[in-house]
C-alpha positions as CSV (number, residue, x, y, z in Angstrom):
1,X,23.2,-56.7,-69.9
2,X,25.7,-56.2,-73.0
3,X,28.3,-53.7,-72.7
4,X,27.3,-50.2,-75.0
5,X,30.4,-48.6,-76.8
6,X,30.8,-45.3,-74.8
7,X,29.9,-42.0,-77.4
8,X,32.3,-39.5,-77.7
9,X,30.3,-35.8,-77.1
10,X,31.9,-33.3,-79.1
11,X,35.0,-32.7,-80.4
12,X,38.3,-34.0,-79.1
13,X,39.8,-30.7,-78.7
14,X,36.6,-28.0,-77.5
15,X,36.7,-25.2,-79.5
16,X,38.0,-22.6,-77.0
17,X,41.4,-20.9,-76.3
18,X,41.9,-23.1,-73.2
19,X,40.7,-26.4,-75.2
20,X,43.6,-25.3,-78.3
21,X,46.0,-24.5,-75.6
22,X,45.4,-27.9,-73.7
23,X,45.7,-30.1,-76.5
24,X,48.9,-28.2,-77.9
25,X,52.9,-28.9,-76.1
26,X,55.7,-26.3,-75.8
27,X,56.9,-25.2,-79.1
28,X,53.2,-25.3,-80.6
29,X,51.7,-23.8,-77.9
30,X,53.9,-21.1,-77.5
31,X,53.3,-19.8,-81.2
32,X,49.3,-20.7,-81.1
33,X,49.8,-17.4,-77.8
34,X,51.7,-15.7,-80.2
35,X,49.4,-15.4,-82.5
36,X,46.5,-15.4,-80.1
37,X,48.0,-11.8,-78.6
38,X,48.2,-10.2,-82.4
39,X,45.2,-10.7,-83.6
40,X,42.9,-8.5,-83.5
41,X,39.0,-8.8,-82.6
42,X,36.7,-10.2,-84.9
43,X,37.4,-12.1,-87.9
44,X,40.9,-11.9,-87.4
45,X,40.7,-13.8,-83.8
46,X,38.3,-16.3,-85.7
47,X,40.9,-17.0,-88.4
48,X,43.8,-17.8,-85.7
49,X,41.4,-20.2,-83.6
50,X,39.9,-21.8,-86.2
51,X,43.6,-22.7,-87.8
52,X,44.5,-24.0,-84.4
53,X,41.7,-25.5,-83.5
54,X,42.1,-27.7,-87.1
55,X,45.9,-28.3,-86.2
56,X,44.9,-29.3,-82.0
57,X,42.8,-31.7,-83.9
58,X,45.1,-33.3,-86.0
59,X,47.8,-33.2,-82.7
60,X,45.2,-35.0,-81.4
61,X,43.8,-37.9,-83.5
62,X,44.4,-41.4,-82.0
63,X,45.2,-42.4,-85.7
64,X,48.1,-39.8,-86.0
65,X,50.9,-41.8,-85.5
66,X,49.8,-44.5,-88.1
67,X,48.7,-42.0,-90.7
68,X,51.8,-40.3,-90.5
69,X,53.9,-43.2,-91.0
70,X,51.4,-44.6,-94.0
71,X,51.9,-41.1,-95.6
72,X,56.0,-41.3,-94.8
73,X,56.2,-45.0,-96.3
74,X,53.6,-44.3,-99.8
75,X,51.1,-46.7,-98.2
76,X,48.1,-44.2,-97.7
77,X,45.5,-44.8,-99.1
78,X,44.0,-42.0,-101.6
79,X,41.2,-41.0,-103.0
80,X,40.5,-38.6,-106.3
81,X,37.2,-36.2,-106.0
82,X,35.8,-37.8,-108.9
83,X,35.1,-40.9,-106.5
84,X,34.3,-38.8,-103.1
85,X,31.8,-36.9,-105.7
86,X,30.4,-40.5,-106.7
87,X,30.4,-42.0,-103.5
88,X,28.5,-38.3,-101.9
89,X,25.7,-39.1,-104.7
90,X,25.4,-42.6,-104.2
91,X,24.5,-42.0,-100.1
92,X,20.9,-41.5,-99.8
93,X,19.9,-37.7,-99.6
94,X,19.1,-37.7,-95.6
95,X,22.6,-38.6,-95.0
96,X,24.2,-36.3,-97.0
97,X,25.7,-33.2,-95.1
């Protein structure tokens, strides 16, 4: 019997007010409430949980750390759209999103 990788199901952060909240610490948090108890609902309560769901997501990648310092240092790598549009059309059709 070989050992399977286990799958990640869903997102790192779920996409609730107590998912955001979880993945955010004490400064970040605090403002993410702040917000939360201004907006109104509807579009407005979208808006604020979709901006910090993005930013829980990012406070939560395993990768953070390194990316950050790649970014801090100039060794990031980059793309330009002209090769993400390439590399999209090159990728057969059923893959494409």
């Amino acid at each position: 019997m070989s050992a399977q990788p286990v799958r990640e199901e869903g997102p790192r952060v779920p996409r609730t007010i107590g998912g955001i909240s979880d993945a955010l610490r004490g400064a970040r948090r605090a403002q993410f409430f702040a917000e939360l108890l201004e907006a109104q609902q509807g579009a407005e309560l979208d808006a604020v949980l979709s901006a910090w769901w993005g930013r829980a997501m990012l406070d939560t990648d395993p990768d953070r750390d390194r990316v950050r310092a790649a970014a801090e240092t100039g060794t990031l790598s980059t793309t330009t759209m002209d090769e993400i549009t390439r590399r999209r059309q090159e990728r057969p059709a059923s893959e494409r999103g």
